[in-house]
N, C-alpha and C positions, 0 to 999 in steps of 0.2 A: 409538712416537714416531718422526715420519720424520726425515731429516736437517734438514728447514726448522723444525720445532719444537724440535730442540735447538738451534739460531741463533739463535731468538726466545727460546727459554728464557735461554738462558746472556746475554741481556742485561739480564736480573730482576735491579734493587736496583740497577744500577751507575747514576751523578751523571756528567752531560757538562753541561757549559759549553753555556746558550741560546745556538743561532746560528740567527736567521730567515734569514740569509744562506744556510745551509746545505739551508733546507727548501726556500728558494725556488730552489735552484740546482737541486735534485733534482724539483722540478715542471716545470721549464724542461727538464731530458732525460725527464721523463714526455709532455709534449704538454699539461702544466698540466689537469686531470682534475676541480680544481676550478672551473673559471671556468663559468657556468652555471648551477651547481647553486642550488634554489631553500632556501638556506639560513636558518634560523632557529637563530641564535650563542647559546649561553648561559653564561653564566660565573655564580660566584656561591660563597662560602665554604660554602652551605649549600642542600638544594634544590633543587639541578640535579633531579638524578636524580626525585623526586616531582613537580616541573613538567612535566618533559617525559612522564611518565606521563599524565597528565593532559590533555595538550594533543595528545599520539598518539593517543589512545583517543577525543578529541572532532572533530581529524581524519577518522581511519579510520571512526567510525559516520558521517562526513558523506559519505563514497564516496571517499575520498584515498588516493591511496600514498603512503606516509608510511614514511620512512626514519630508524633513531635509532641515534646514537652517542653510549655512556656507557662510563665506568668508575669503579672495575676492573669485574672480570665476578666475576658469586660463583660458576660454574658451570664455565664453558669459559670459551677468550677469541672465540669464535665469539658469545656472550652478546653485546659489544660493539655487534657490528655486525647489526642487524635492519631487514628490511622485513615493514611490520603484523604483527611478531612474531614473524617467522620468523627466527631467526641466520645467517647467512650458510652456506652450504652449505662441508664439510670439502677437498669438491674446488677449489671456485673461489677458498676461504682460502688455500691451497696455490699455487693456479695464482699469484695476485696475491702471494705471498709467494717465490715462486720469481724472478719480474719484481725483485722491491726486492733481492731477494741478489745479485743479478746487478749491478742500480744500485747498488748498496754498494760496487760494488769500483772505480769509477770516483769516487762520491763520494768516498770516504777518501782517495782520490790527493791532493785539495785540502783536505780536510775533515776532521775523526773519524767512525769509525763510529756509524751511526744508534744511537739509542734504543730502547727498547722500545715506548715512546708513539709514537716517529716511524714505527714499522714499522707498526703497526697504526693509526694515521691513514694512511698513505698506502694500506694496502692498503684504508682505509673509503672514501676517494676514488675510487680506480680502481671497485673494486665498485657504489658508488652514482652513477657517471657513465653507467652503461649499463645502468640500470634505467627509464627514463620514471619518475622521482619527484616528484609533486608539493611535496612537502616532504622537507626532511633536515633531523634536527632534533639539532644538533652541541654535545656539551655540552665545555666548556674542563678541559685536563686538571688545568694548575696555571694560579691568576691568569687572563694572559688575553692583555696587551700582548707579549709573548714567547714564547707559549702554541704550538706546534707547528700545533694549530687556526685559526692568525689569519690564517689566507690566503684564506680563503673571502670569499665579496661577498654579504653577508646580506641576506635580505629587511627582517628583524627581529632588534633584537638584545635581551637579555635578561639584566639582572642583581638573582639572585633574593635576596639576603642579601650582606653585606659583613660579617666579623668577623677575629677571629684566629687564623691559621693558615698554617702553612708561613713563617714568619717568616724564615728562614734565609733561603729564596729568595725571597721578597715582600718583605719588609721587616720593620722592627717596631712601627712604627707606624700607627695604622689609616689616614692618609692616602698611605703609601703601596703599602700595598695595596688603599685603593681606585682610584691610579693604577693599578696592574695592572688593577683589573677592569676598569676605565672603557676600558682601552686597546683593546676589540673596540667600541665605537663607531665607527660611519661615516661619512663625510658624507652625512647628508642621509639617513639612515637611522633609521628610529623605534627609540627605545630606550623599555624600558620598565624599570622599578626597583622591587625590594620593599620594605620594612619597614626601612632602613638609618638609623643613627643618623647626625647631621645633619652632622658633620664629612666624613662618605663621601660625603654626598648633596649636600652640596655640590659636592666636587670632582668628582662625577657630571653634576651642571647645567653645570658650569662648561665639561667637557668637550663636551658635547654641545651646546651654545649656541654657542662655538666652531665645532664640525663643523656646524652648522645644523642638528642631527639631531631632530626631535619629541623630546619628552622626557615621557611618561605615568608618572608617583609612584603605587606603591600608597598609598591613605589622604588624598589627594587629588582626582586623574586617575578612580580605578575601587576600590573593594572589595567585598567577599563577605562578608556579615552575617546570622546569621542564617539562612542559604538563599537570600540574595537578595542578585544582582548585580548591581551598577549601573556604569556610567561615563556618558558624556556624549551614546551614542545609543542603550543598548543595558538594557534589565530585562527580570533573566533570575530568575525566581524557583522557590521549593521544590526545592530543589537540596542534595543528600545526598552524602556525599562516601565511597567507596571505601576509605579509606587512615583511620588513626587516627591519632588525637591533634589536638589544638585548632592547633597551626601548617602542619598540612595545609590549615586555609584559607586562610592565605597563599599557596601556591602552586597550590591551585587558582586565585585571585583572578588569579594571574599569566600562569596558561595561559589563564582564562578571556580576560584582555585583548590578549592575542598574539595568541588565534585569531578575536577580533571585529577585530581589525588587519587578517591575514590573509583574512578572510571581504569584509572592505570592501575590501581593494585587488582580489580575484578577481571582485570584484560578484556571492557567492553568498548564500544566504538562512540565516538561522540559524533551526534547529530547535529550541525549546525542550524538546520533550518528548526529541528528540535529545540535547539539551545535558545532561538529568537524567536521560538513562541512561549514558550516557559518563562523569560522576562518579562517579554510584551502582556503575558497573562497573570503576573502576579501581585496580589491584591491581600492587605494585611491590614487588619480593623484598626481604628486610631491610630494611625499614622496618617496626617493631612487625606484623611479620609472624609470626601465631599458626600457632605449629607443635607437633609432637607430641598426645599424645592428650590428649583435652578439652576443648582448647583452653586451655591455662594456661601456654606455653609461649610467649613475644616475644621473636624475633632482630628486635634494631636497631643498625642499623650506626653509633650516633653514636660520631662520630671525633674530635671538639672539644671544647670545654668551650661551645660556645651550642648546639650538638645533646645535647650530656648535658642543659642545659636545659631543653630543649624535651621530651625522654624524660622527666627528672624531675618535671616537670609532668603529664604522664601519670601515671605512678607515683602521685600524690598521689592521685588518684580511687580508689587501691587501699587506702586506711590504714587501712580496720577489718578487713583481712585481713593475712594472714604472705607477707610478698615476700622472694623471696630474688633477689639481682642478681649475676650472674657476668659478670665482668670480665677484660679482659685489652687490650692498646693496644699498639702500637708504641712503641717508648725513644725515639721523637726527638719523638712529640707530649708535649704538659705535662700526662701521666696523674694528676701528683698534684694537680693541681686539679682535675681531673673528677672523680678520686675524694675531693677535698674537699667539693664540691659536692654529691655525692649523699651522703656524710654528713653534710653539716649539712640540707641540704634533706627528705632522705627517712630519719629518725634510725632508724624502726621498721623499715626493711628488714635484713636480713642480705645484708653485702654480703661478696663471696667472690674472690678472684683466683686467677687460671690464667693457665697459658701455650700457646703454639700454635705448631704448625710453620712458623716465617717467623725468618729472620734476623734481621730486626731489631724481633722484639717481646719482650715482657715473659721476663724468667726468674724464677726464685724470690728471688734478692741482690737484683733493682732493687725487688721490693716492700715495702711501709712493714712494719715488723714488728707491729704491731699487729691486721692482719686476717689474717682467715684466708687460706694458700691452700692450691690443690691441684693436684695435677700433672699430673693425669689429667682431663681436665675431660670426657669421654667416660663415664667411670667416676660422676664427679658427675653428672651430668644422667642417667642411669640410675639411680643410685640415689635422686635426688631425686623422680622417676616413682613410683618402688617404692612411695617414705614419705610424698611430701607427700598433704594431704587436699583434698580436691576442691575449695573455697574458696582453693588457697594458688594463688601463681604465682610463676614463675619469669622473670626478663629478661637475658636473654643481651647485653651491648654490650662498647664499648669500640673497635673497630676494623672495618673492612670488611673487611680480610683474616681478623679473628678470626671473622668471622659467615660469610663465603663457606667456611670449613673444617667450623666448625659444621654448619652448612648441608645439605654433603656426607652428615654423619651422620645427618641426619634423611629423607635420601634414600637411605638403603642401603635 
């Protein structure tokens, strides 16, 4: 580990005060790195990371350089940051993280020191500035209106779900964190919106009517039925989708209409048989991501109580067999409703809690006393392999930090 990675490290877990003031002062002694870039903004409680899967992969088969920034990383933090799937190379993360340590010490004269998110968006700026990218395709760390990310000048902006989460810092109410999301609209800039309950999706029109920004509603505007997508110039049919479970056609529906956006503002042609290999081929880490032998093994990162959801509704396809679900969340999300949820939703599973190496996740006292846990959750999922019979399955959730450790183990 060189000295730059323990300065990125030892900024893990610590809470600074939103200051755009801050991000924009620190682009102004960069030479501003994002102005330019052909950005496509995404925000959204849920489905960042499967959208832009989805709308990279229909890119890149179209001939594009296509650039993507997500997190967290389940792997490295080089994960992050990719062009057509490549993670940014060990030297030039370095080079560009050498640059921000240096600007840290001028920003904090006026400022606090950077973030962890603000380190690793600035060094995804400088990097995708002198690539020739046809797309950068930037997902919002937290929210959106305050978001480290909001300084970009988007082609397209993009918000895929609105629900609850991060309340502390969004609010507690669903309108005003669908103000946060709504707060990467631009003037004059097409927004497009998924599946959001009508309170959000108001104050989403509302915004964007406002900014005069197009405004395209999934379930309206364009959807994905069936294998067949429609919007208002575009039927794309027999269309198969990569990724499991029944709410990945929501976010394909979502890339799909970004990148018919996208394809009409460039005056290029859409490929249909393109367009059904590009779904048929897209594959995104923890999401109901089948690992270990068999195939009986699903790391999903849902980290909510509407992605436990969405997972439990999967799950339900499995009731004439033995499921067993290992769990484990961070203490500041609302674990005991997700773990409500799945036991009122999915009664016949055996549902199991564990803990994992992260400060602020689960230990054995915050669990409810009535399930089971275990400590060792390395030791479970080996011996689970040993005993279970070939019909049973196992699903791994709870958090993205629990599934990226996970993860790890299934890679030694």
């Amino acid at each position: 580990m060189t000295r730059l990675d323990r300065w990125l490290q030892a900024k893990q877990g610590k809470v600074y005060r939103y200051k755009m003031e801050k991000i924009q002062y620190a682009l102004d002694l960069l030479g501003h790195p994002e102005k330019g870039l052909p950005v496509v903004h995404v925000a959204g409680t849920n489905g960042k990371g499967s959208t832009i899967a989805f709308l990279k992969k229909l890119l890149e088969l179209h001939g594009f350089r296509v650039g993507t920034f997500v997190s967290p990383h389940l792997v490295t933090v080089h994960d992050r940051i990719c062009i057509n799937g490549q993670p940014i190379p060990e030297a030039t993360f370095q080079k560009w993280m050498e640059r921000i340590f240096v600007l840290e010490q001028k920003v904090e004269q006026v400022y606090e020191p950077f973030r962890y998110f603000e380190v690793v968006t600035l060094v995804m700026l400088l990097h995708f500035k002198g690539q020739a990218l046809d797309f950068a395709l930037i997902e919002v760390g937290i929210g959106g209106l305050l978001d480290t990310t909001n300084v970009v000048d988007p082609l397209v902006t993009l918000i895929t779900s609105i629900g609850l989460d991060h309340q502390d810092l969004l609010g507690s109410r669903l309108e005003d964190i669908a103000e946060q999301k709504a707060g990467i609209i631009k003037p004059g800039v097409p927004v497009v919106v998924g599946p959001v309950d009508s309170i959000a999706l108001a104050v989403c029109r509302k915004k964007a009517r406002a900014l005069q920004a197009p405004f395209y509603c999934e379930g309206v505007d364009f959807s994905l039925k069936d294998g067949l997508f429609t919007n208002r110039t575009n039927r794309l049919g027999n269309l198969k989708l990569g990724l499991a479970g029944r709410h990945q056609e929501n976010n394909a529906s979502l890339a799909l209409q970004v990148f018919c956006l996208l394809m009409e503002e460039r005056r290029c042609p859409i490929e249909e048989k393109i367009v059904q290999r590009a779904l048929e081929t897209t594959t995104w880490a923890g999401r109901l991501e089948n690992v270990g032998k068999g195939g009986r093994i699903y790391l999903d990162g849902a980290h909510n109580l509407p992605a436990i959801e969405c997972l439990v509704d999967f799950i339900q396809s499995f009731s004439e067999q033995r499921v067993t679900i290992l769990f484990s969340a961070l203490k500041r999300k609302d674990f005991k409703k997700m773990l409500e949820c799945i036991e009122k939703r999915v009664p016949h599973a055996e549902l199991v809690l564990t803990s994992f190496a992260y400060d602020g996740g689960l230990r054995e006292h915050d669990c409810p006393d009535h399930l089971l846990y275990v400590a060792d959750y390395a030791q479970f999922i080996k011996e689970w392999e040993m005993e279970a019979k070939c019909d049973e399955r196992l699903f791994i959730t709870g958090s993205l930090y629990f599934i990226s450790e996970v993860r790890k183990y299934f890679l030694k």
